[in-house]
N, C-alpha and C positions, 0 to 999 in steps of 0.2 A: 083798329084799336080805338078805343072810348079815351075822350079825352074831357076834361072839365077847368077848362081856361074861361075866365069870365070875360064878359063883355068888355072890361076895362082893358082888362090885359089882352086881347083883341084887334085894340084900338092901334097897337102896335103892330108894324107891317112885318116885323123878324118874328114873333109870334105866331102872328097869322100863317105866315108859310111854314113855319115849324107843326102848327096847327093841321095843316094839310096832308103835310109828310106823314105824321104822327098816324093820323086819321086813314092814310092807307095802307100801313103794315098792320097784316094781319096771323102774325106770331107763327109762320109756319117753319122758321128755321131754317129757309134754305140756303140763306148767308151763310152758317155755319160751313156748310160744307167750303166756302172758297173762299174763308178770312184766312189769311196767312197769319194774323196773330191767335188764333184759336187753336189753329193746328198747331202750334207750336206749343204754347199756354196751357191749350186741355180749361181752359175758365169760361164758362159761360160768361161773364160781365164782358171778357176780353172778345166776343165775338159782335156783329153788330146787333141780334137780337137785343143782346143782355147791353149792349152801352145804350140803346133807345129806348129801354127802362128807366138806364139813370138819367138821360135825359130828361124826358117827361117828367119825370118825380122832381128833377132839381128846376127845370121852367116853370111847371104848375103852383109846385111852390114856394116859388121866388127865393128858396132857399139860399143861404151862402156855399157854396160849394165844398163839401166832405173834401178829405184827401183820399179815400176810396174812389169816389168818382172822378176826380183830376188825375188820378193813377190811370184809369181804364180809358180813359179818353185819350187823353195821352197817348197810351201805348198804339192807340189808332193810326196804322200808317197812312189812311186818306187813298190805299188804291182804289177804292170803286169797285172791286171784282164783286161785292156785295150787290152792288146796282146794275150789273151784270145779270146777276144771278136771280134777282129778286123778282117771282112775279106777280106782283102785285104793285111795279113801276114806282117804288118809294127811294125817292130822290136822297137819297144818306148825305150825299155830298152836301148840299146849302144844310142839312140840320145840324151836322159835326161842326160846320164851319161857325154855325150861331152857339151852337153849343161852347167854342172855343173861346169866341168873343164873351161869354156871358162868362164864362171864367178868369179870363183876362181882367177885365170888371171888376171885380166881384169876391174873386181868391187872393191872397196873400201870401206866396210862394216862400218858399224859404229864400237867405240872399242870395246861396250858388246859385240856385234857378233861376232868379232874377238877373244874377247879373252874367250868367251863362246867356240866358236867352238876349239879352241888350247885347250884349257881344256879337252874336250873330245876326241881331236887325240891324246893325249898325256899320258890320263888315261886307257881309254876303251880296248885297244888294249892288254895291259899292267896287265898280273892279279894279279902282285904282288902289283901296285900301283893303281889297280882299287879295289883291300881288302882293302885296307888302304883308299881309297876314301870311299868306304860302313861306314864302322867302322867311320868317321869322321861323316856322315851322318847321321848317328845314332844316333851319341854324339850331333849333331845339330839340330834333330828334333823339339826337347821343341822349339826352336828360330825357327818355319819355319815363324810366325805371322811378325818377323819383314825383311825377306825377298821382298823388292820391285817388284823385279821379277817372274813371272809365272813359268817362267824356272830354277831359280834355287830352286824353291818351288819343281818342279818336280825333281829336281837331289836329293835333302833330303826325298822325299817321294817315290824316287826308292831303296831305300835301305831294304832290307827283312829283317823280323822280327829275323831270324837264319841264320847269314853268315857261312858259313861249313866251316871245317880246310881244310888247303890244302891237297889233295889227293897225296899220292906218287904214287899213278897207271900213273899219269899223265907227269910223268917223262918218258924221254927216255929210252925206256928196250921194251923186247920180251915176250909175255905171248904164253906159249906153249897149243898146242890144245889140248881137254880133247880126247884122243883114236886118230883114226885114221885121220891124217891129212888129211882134204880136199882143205883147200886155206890157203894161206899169204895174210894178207891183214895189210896197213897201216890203221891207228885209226887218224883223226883230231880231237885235243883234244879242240880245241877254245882259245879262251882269256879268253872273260867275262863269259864263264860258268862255265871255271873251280876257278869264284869266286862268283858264282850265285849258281850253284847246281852241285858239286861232283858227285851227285850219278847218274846221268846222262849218265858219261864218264864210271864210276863203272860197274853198268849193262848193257853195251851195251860190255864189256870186259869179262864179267863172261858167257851173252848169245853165242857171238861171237864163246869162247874157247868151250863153250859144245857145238857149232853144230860143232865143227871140225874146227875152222880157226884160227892161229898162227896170233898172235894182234900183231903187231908193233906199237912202238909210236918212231915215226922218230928224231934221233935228230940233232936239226937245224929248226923243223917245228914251225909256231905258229899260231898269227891269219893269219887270210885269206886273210885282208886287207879289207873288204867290208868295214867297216866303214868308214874310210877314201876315199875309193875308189867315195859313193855316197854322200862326202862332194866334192867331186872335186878337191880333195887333194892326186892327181895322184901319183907322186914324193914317197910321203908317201904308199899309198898302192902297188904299185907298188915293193918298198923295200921289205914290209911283202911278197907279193906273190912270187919275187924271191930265197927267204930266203926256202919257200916253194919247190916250185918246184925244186930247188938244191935236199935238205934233199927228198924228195921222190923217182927224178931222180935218184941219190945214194943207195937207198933202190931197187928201179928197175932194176940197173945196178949190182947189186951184189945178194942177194939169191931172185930178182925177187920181184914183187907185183900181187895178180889176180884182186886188187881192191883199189883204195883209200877211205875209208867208212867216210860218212859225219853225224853227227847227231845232228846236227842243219843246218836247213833248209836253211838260208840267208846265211849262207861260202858257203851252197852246191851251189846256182846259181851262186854264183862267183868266184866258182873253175872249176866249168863248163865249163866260159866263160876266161879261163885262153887262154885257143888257141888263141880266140879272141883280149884279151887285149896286147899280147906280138907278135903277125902277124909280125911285123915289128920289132922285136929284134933279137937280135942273141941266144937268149933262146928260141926262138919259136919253135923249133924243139920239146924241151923238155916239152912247158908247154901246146905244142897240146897233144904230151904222156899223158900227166898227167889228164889233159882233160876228154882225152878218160875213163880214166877209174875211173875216179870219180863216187862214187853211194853214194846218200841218202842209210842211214841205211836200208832203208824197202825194197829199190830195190835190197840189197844184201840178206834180209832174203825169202823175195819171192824164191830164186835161193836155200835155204839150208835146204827145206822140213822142216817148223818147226812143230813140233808134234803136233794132234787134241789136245783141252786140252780138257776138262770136263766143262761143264755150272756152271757158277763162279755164275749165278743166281746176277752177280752186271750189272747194266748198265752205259757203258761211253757214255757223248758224246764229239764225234770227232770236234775239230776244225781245220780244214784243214787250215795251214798257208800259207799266198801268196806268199813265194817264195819257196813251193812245188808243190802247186796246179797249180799258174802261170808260176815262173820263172822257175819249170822243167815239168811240164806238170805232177806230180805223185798223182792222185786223190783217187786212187782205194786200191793200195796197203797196206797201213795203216789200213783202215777198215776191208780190208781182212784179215788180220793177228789177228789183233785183234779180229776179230768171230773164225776164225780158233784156237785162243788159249780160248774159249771159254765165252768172254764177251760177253753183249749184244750191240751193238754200234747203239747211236741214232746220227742223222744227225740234226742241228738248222737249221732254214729258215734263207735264205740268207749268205748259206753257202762261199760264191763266197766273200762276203766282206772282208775288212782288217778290224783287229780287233784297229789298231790303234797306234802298237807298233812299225815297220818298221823302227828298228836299230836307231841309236838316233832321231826320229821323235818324239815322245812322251814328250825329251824333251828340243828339240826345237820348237816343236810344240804343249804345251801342250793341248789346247782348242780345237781345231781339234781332236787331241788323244784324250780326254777323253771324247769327245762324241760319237766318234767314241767304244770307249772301252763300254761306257756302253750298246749301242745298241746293239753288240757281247755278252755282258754278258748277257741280256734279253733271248735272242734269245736262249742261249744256258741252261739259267734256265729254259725256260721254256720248256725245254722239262724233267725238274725234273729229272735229271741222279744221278747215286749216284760219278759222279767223272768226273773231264773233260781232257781230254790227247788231245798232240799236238806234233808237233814235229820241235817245234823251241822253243830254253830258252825265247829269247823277248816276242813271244807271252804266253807263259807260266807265264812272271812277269809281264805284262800290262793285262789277265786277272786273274790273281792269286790275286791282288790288290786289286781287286773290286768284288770279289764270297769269300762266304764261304766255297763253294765246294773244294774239294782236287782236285788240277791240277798238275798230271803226263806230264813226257813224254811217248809216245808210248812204248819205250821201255822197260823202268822203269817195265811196265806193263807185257809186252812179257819174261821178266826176270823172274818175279815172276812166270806167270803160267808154267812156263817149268824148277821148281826148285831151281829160288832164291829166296833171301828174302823177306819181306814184307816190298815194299817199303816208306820209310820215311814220308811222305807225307801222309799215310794212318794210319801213326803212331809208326809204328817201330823206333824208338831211339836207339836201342842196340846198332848202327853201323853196316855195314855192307860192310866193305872196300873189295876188291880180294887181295888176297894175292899177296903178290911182288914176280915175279918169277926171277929171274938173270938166 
């Protein structure tokens, strides 16, 4: 694609890499085929071709941003399946996100949107004041009828039926490896999961210690900043990711890291991209480190030989979330682990799609989302599994919502067959917290 950005405008590094991306799509529409807002839409602007039009038109010329183009971008749910699919290797992902910020900037929202969206940078991030948003939500369901809004209909009906106590695993401390140490690794504990699903961070600490790896939960770490990050509310995500990268760099610099372990899917692509986002800081040295050895949970267990399990005679099926399958390219793994600890794993048709959930898109977006979500739950009923695992909280609460089926995460799962409990979700209530080790 021909682009005519001038030397000035250039001069800027969010430019310049917008420049790049721009410069290697070459209009052939194969995105179309595997944007989930397209197929649903039928809008060329709503596909990535047509929103990397209005892009370029609104950076070239420094425009203020239309509400046609804030519509269409917008409605972007940020999977990647585009970047997947593209070949001609044009990175969607950094030009949506610059595109976002340059809205944020730049547009002048109406006040619900304004102060919908500060509600959610201000909640979500935050898991002490996003328990107490749930718990409110709760108490406000009876009244969702007189709700005018779609969207705050969706913020009362994202509240789960059991909000878990807070976990003290979750807290800063070291859990020692069961026998002979093999790795240190730090544990990314989340925001909103650890006020969504405890058991989560639990099992993925109890699995960790019995293959051999000392858990660190860093402190000073928290979220990851994605949430804000894909409102365009830089400034903000940027603080959470620094906050990070410090508390890591400090854990790296002193008894060392062999891994930063991610177990929700959307921090992992955007701790990933930490190198990226910080280029041009004086932290960039530190948050390429950190970067580097960032792993989704499944790419650290691939690496710690987990044990054959025995034929559990249950079958899952797998929903591969878009920012593992997309945003880190990890398709395989997941599945594999889970045959190897003994499940049966069925794969739904159209496995490639977003289920609908993508970090507050569900609910700001609810109409879109929830067509989106039901077409994923079909898909994935009708392969009749007795359980569906995943390996992101969002996607796990956008289609937990809408199935009767028990929805794990992967891990949850790989806990069990190598020793721990039986996880919650399939029924176990006893509790089943790790012990606090100091």
């Amino acid at each position: 694609m021909q682009t005519t950005f001038t030397k000035k405008q250039l001069q800027d590094p969010a430019i310049q890499r917008s420049n790049e991306i721009l410069r290697n799509c070459v209009h052939c529409g194969f995105c179309t085929a595997t944007c989930p807002t397209y197929q649903v839409l039928g809008d060329e602007l709503d596909s990535p071709r047509g929103r990397i039009y209005l892009i370029k038109d609104m950076l070239e010329n420094e425009r203020v941003p239309d509400e046609k183009t804030v519509k269409h971008i917008d409605r972007c749910l940020s999977c990647l399946a585009c970047m997947t699919t593209c070949p001609s290797g044009v990175h969607y992902m950094h030009l949506v996100d610059h595109a976002r910020e340059y809205i944020e900037e730049n547009y002048k929202r109406s006040f619900s949107d304004r102060a919908l969206r500060w509600v959610l940078a201000q909640i979500l991030p935050y898991p002490t004041r996003f328990r107490w948003a749930l718990i409110g939500a709760k108490l406000g369901r009876p009244f969702r009828f007189l709700m005018p809004d779609a969207r705050l209909r969706a913020m009362l009906d994202m509240a789960p039926k059991h909000i878990p106590p807070v976990s003290l695993n979750d807290d800063p401390q070291s859990f020692l490896a069961k026998g002979t140490q093999r790795k240190r690794v730090a544990l990314m504990t989340g925001c909103a999961q650890k006020a969504l699903n405890t058991d989560i961070n639990d099992a993925t600490i109890r699995l960790l210690t019995r293959l051999g790896c000392e858990v660190v939960v860093a402190e000073g770490a928290g979220c990851c900043g994605a949430l804000t990050h894909h409102m365009g509310k830089t400034h903000d995500s940027h603080l959470a990711a620094k906050a990070n990268i410090r508390a890591w760099s400090a854990e790296m610099n002193g008894d060392g890291l062999d891994a930063i372990v991610i177990n929700t899917s959307g921090c992992g692509t955007t701790i990933k991209d930490y190198g990226h986002m910080f280029r041009n800081d004086p932290l960039a040295e530190d948050a390429a480190r950190v970067s580097s050895i960032a792993m989704d949970i499944s790419e650290l267990l691939v690496q710690l030989d987990l044990p054959e399990g025995e034929n559990k005679d249950l079958s899952v099926a797998y929903h591969a979330a878009c920012s593992l399958q997309h945003g880190q390219k990890i398709k395989t793994h997941p599945k594999t682990l889970l045959k190897q600890a003994g499940f049966t794993v069925l794969e739904p048709a159209d496995s490639h799609l977003c289920c609908g959930s993508a970090g507050t898109y569900n609910l700001m977006q609810p109409e879109i989302s929830g067509r989106l979500k039901e077409r994923k739950i079909k898909t994935l009923e009708a392969k009749k599994p007795d359980m569906i695992a995943a390996g992101n909280i969002g996607c796990m609460m956008q289609i937990g919502s809408g199935t009767g089926l028990p929805v794990l995460h992967t891990v949850e799962l790989l806990d069990w067959a190598t020793g721990g409990p039986v996880p919650r979700a399939l029924g176990d209530r006893s509790g089943s917290g790790v012990p606090i080790l100091k």
